[in-house]
C-alpha positions as CSV (number, residue, x, y, z in Angstrom):
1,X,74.2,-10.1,62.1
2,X,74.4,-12.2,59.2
3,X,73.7,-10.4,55.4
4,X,72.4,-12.1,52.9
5,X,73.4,-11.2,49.0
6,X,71.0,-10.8,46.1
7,X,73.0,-13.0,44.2
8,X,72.4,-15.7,47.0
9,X,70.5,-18.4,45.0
10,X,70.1,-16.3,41.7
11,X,68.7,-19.3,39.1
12,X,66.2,-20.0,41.6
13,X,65.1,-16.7,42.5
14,X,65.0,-16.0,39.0
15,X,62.9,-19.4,38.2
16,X,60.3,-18.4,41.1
17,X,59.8,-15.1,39.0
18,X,59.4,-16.7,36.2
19,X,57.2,-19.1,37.4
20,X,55.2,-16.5,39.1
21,X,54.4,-14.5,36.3
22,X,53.3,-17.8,33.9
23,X,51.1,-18.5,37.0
24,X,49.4,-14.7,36.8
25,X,49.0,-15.0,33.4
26,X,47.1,-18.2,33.8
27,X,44.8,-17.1,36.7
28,X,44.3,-13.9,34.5
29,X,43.2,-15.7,31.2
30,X,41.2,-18.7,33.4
31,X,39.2,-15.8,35.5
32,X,38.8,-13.3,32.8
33,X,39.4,-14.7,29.5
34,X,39.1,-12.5,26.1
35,X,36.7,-13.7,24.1
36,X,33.7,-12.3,21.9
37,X,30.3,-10.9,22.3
38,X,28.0,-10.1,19.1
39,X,25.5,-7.2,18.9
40,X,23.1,-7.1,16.4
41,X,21.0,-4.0,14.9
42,X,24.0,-1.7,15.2
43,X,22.9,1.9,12.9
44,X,25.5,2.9,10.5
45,X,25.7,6.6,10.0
46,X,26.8,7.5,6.9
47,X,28.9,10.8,7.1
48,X,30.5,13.4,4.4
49,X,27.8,12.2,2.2
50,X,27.6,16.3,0.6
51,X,30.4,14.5,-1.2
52,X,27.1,13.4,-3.3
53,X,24.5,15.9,-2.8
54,X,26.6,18.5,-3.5
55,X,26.5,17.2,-6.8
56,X,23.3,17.5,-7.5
57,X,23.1,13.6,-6.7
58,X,21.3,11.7,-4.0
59,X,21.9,8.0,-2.8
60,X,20.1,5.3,-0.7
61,X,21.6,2.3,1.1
62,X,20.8,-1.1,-1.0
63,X,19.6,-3.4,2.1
64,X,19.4,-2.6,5.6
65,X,21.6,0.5,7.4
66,X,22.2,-2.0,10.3
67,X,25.0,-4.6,10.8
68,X,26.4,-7.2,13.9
69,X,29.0,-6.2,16.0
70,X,31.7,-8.6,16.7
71,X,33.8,-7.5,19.4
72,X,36.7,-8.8,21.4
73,X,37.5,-8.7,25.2
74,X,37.8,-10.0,28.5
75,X,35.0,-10.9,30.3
76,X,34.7,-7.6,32.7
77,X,34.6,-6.2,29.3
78,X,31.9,-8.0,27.8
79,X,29.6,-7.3,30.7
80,X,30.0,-3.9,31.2
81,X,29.2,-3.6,27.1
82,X,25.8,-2.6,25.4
83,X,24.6,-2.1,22.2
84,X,24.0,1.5,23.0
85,X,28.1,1.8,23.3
86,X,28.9,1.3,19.9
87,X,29.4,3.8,17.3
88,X,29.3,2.0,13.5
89,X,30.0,5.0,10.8
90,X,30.5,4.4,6.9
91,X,33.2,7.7,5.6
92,X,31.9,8.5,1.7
93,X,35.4,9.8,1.3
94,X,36.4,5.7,1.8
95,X,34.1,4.6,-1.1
96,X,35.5,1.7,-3.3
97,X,32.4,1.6,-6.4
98,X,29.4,1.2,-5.0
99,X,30.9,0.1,-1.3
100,X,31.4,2.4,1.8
101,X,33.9,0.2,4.3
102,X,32.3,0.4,8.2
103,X,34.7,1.5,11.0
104,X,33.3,0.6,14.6
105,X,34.7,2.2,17.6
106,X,33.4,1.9,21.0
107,X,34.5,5.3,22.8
108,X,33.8,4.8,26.0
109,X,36.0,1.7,26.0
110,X,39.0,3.2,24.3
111,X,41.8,0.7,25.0
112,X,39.3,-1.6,27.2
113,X,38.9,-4.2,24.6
114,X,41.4,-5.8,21.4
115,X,39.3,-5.2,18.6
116,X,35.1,-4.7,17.0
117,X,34.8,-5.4,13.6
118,X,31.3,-4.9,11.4
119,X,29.5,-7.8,9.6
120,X,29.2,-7.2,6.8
121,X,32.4,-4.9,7.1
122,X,30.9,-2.8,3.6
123,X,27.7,-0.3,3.4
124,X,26.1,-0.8,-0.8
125,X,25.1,2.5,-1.8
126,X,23.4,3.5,-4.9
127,X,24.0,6.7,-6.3
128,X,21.4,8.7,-9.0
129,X,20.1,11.5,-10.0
130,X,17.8,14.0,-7.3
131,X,14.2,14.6,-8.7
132,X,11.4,16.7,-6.7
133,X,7.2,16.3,-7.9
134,X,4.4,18.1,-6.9
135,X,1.8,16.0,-5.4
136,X,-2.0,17.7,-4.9
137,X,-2.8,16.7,-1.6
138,X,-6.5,14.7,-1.0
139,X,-7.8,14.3,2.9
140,X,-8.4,10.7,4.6
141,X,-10.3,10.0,7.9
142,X,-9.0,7.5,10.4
143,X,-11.2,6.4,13.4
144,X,-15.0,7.0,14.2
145,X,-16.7,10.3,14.7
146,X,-19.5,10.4,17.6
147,X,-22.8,8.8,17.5
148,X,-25.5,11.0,15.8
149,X,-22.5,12.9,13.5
150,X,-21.1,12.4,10.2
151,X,-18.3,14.1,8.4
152,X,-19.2,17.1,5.8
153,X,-16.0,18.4,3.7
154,X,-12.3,18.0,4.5
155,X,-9.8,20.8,3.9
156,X,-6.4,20.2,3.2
157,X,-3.7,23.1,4.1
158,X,-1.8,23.5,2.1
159,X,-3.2,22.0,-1.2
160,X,0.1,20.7,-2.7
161,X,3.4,19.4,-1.6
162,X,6.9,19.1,-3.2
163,X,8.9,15.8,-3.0
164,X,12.4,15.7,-3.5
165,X,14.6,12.7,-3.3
166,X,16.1,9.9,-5.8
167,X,14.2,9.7,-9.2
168,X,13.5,5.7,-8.9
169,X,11.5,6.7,-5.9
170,X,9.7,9.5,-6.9
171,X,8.5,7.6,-9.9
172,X,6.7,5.2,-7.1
173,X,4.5,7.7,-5.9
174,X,1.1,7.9,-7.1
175,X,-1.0,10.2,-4.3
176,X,0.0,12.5,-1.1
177,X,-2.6,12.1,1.2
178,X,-2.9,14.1,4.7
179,X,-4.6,11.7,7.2
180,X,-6.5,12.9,10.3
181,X,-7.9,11.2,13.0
182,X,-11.6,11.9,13.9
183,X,-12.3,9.6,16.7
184,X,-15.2,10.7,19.1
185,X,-15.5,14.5,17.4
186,X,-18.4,16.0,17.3
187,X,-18.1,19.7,16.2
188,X,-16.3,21.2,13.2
189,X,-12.4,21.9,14.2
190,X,-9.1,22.2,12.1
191,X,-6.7,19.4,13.1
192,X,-3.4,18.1,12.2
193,X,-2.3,15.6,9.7
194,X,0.0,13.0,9.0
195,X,1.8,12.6,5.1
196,X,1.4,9.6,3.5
197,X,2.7,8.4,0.2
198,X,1.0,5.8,-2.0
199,X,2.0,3.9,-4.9
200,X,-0.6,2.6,-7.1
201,X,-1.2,0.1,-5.8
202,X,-2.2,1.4,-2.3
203,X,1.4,0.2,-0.7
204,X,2.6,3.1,1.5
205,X,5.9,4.6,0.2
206,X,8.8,4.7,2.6
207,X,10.1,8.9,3.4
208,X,13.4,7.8,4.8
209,X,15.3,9.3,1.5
210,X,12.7,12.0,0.6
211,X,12.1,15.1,2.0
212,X,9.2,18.0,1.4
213,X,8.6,21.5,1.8
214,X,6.2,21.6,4.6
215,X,8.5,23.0,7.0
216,X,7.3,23.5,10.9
217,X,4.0,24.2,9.9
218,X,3.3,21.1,8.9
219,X,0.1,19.8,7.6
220,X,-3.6,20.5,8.8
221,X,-6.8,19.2,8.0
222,X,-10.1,21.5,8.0
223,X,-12.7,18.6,9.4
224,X,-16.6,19.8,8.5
225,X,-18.5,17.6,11.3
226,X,-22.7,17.3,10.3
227,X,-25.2,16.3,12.8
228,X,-27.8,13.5,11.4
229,X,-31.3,13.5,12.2
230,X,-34.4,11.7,10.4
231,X,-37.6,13.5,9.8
232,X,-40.8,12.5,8.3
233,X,-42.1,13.7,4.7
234,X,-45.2,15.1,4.7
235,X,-47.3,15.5,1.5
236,X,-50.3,17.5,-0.1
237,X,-51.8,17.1,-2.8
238,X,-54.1,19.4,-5.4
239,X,-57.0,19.1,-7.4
240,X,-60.1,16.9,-7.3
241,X,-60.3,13.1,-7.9
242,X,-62.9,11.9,-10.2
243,X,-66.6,12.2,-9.4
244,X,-67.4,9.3,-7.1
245,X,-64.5,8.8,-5.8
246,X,-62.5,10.5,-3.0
247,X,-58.6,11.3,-2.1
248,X,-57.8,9.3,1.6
249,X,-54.2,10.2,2.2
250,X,-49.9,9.7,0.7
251,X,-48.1,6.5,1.4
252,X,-44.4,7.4,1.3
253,X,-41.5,4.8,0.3
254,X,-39.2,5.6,2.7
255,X,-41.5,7.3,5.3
256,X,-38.6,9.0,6.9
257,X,-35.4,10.9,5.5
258,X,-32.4,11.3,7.2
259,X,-30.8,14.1,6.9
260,X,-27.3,16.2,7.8
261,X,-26.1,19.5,8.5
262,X,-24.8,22.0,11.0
263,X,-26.1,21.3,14.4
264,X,-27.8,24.7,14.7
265,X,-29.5,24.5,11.4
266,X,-31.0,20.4,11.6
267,X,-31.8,20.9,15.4
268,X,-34.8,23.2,14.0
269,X,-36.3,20.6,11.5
270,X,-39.0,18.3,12.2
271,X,-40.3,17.6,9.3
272,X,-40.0,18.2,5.5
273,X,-43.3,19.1,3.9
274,X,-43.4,18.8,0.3
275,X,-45.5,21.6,-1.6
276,X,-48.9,20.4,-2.8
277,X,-48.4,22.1,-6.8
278,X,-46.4,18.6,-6.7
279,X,-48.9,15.9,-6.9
280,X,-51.9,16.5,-9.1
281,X,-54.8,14.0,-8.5
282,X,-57.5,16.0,-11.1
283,X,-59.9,13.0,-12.4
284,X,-58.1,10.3,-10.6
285,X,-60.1,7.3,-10.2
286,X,-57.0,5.2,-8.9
287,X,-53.9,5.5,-7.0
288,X,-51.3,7.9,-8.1
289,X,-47.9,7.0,-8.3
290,X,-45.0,9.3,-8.8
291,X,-41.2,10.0,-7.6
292,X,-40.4,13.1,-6.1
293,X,-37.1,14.7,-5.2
294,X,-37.3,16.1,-2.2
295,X,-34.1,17.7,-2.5
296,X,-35.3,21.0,-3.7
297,X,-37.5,21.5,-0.6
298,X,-34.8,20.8,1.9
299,X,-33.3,24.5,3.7
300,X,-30.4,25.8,2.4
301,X,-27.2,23.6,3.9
302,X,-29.6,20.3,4.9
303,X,-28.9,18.0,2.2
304,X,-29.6,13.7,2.7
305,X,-26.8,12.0,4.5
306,X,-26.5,9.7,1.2
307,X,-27.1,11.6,-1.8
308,X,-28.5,8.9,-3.7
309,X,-31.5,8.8,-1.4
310,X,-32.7,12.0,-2.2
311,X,-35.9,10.5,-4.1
312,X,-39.1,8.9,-2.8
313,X,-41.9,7.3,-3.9
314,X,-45.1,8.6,-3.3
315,X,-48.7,7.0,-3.8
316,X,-51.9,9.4,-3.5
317,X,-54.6,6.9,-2.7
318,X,-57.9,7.4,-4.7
319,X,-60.6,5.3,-3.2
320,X,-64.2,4.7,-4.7
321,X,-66.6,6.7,-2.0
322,X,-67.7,4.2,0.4
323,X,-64.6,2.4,0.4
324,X,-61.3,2.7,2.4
325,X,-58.2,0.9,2.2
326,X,-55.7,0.2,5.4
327,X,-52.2,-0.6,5.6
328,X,-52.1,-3.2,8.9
329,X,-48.3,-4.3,10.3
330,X,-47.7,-7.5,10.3
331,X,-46.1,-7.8,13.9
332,X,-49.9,-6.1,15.4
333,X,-51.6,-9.2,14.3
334,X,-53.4,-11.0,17.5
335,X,-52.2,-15.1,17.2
336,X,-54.3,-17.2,18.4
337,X,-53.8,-20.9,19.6
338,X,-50.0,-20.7,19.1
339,X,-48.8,-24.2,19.6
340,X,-46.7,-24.2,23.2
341,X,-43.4,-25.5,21.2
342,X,-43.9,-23.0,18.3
343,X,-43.1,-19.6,17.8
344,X,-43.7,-17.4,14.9
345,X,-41.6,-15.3,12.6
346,X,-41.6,-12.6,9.4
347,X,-39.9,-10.3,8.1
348,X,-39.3,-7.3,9.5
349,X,-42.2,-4.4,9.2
350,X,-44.3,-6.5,7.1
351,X,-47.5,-5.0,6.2
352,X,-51.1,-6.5,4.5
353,X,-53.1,-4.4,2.5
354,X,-57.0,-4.7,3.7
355,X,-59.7,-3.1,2.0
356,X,-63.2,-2.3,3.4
357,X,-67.0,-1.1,2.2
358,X,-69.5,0.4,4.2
359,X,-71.1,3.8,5.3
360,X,-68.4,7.0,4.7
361,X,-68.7,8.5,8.1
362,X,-68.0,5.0,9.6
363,X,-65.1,4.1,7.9
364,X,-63.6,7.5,8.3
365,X,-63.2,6.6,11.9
366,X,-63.2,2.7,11.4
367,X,-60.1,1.3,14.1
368,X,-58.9,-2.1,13.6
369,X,-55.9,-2.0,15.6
370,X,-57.4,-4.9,18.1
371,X,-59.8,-6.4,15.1
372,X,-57.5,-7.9,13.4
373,X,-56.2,-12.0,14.3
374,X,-55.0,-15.6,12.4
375,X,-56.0,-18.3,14.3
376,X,-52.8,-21.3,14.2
377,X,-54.9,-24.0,15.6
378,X,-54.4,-26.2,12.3
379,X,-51.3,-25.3,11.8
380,X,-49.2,-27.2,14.7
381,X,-45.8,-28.1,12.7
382,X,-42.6,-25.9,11.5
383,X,-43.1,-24.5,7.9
384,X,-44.2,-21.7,6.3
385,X,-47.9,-21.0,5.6
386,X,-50.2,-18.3,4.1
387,X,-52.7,-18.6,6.9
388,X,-55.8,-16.3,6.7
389,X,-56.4,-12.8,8.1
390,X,-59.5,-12.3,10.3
391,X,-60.8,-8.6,10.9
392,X,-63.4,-8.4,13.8
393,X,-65.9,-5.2,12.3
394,X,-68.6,-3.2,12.8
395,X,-72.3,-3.9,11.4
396,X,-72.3,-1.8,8.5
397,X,-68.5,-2.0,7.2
398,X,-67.8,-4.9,4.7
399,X,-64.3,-6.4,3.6
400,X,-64.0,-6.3,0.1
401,X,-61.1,-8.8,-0.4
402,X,-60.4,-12.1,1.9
403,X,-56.3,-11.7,3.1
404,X,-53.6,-14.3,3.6
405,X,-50.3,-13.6,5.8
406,X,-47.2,-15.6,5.0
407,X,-46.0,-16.8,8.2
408,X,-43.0,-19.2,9.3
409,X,-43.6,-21.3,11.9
410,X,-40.3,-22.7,13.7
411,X,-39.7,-25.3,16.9
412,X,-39.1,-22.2,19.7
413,X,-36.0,-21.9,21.2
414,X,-33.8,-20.8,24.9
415,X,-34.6,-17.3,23.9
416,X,-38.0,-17.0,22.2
417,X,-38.7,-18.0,25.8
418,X,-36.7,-15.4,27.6
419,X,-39.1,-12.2,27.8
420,X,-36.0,-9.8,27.1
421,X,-35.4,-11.0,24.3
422,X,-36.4,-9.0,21.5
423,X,-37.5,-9.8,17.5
424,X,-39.9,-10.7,14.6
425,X,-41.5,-13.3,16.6
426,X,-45.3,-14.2,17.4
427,X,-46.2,-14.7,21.0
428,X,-47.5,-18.1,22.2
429,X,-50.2,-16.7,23.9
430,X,-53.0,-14.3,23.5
431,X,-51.6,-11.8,25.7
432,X,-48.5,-10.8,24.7
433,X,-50.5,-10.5,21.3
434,X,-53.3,-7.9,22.8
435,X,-49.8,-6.1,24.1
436,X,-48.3,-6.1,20.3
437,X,-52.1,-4.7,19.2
438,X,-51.9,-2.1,21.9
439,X,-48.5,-0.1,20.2
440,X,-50.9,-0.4,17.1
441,X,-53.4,0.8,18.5
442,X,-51.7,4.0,19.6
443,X,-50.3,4.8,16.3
444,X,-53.4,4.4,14.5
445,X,-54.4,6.8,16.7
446,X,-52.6,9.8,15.1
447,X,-53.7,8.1,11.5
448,X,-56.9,6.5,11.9
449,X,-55.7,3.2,11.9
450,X,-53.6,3.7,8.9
451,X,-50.2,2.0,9.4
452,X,-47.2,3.5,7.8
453,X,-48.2,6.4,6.3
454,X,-47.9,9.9,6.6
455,X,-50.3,12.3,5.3
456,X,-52.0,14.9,5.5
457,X,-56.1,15.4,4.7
């Protein structure tokens, strides 16, 4: 058998191997080059900074505490890379001034790459002097209680906070507020809070570089929930008016009062009645006209759900005997002969004032809530018109004064004709006017056809 030598053909064997490894090399660099891949949004985390607070000292970062990522190698590499693998840390012990140099490492790809470098490759910190404040702390509502509730008082707990952190941040501050969210409550409950810092102008101030003494317990808001409710006022009256004339019942400005407190307490209110000491009409011979505050005669915790609402005008009407004036809604009128491409509007809860003569026992039961009418036959274009009020009575009872309504008349529209729709507008026919006079009709029932008002005789 013939052997062959090693040496056999050496400078070619020797130029194969060489030629074989350049070859590798370029299959290796063609298929998985290095190259580089940039993260952005990388944290720095700044460590052996006690270097500085141990001093009595506190610093912030001037600009963001993120930087890019720039890091080298092959393509296997690259893919297998995420932002999440990268550790970016600035050393205080390395500060140069006011600049902290950023060493990035990628430890789970120790030796797996040729390099990562940080841009910008610095962190600018400014060193100054630690403060702390004490801030009172004020209560703020976020969202929308339930329907028919209001919010009482708000509790914070605790009253004050103390703020430490750098001085030119402290001086920002201007209010520590605890703010609570009240969506869809409905009963009184303690609740937690949020902290948020205000400056004066009402920008919120960032926390990152502050810290306070809340600890665990955090903060909690007491939340005092009220239930609303609106109840008439009911009035009496003392003395005698003058001789001839005769007292026929309060007008109230508002009629109603609505009114807060705990649900147990408002749930047994129905009314407030007003003591008569309050409202002398000795020798009247006219109206009388005074403001009351009703405040005083509300139970103890029911108070108005806005306090400036707590008065209310009140008119005792004196009427000649023999006479009797009636407060009529506007939207009871019957209209009559309503052109077919008109409709009719006013504002809302309009009332005329009609005044009437005749026999005492008659008018004391007189009833116009179906007497009273315009007819729009002349009046068959848009505008505005004082048109004339016609009062169907009884032999025997006189009106003292002719009336005029201000009515707008407008071209009708898509939903004056829909009969869901709902508003301050006149009926084009007789009907739906005798159905407006029939809801008149049934209140003037509890008042004698007096609209509006609530007394008592």
């Amino acid at each position: 058998m013939k052997k062959y030598k090693l040496t056999v053909n050496l400078g070619l064997k020797i130029a194969a191997f060489i030629f074989s490894a350049f070859l590798w090399l370029i299959v290796v660099n063609v298929d998985n080059p290095v190259e580089s891949r940039t993260f952005t949004d990388i944290p720095v985390t700044i460590v052996n900074d006690d270097i500085i607070t141990s001093g009595g000292e506190v610093y912030q970062v001037v600009g963001q505490q993120t930087v890019s990522v720039v890091v080298y190698a092959t393509r296997e590499v690259r893919q297998q890379l995420s932002a999440e693998d990268i550790v970016a840390t600035a050393d205080i012990r390395e500060m140069n001034s006011s600049l902290v140099p950023i060493e990035v490492t990628i430890p789970e790809f120790e030796g797996n790459y040729e390099s990562a470098e940080a841009v910008p490759r610095n962190l600018q910190i400014q060193i100054e002097k630690s403060g702390s404040r004490v801030l009172a702390l004020t209560a703020d509502d976020t969202g929308i209680v339930r329907n028919g509730y209001m919010i009482g008082s708000m509790t914070v707990h605790p009253t004050n906070i103390t703020i430490t952190g750098p001085e030119s941040v402290l001086e920002q501050i201007d209010r520590a507020v605890a703010s609570v969210k009240v969506d869809g409550m409905s009963k009184s409950e303690e609740k937690n809070a949020d902290l948020i810092l205000y400056d004066s102008n009402g920008n919120v101030v960032s926390q990152n570089q502050l810290e306070n003494n809340l600890g665990e317990d955090g903060l909690t808001v007491s939340v005092e929930i009220l239930e609303m409710k609106s109840v008439p006022v009911v009035f009496d009256v003392t003395g005698t008016p003058a001789e001839g004339y005769q007292y026929t019942g309060c007008t109230s400005e508002p009629e109603t009062l609505q009114i807060c407190g705990a649900s147990e307490d408002i749930q047994k209110i129905e009314e407030i009645d007003v003591p008569a000491s309050v409202i002398d009409i000795s020798g009247a011979s006219g109206p009388v006209e005074q403001t009351v505050d009703i405040t005083p005669y509300l139970p103890d915790g029911i108070r108005p759900v806005d306090e400036n609402t707590g008065s209310v005008k009140v008119t005792a009407m004196i009427e000649a005997e023999g006479t009797r004036t009636i407060d009529f809604l506007v939207r009871s009128l019957r209209i009559n002969n309503l052109a077919d491409n008109l409709q009719v509007s006013y504002p809302a809860d309009t009332e005329i004032r009609l005044r009437f003569s005749g026999d005492q026992e008659q008018l004391d039961v007189l009833d116009i809530s179906n007497a009273v009418s315009v007819d729009l036959e002349q009046y068959n274009t848009p505008g505005t018109y004082d048109v004339p009020v016609n009062v169907n009575l009884p032999d025997g009872i006189t009106q003292l004064e002719n009336v005029t309504v201000q009515l707008t008349l407008e071209e009708k529209t898509d939903a004056a004709e829909n009969p869901d729709s709902t508003g301050n507008s006149g009926s084009s026919d007789n009907s739906s006017s005798s159905d407006n006079s029939a809801s008149q009709s049934e209140e003037d029932s509890e008042t004698g056809g007096d609209n509006q008002t609530t007394q008592r005789n």
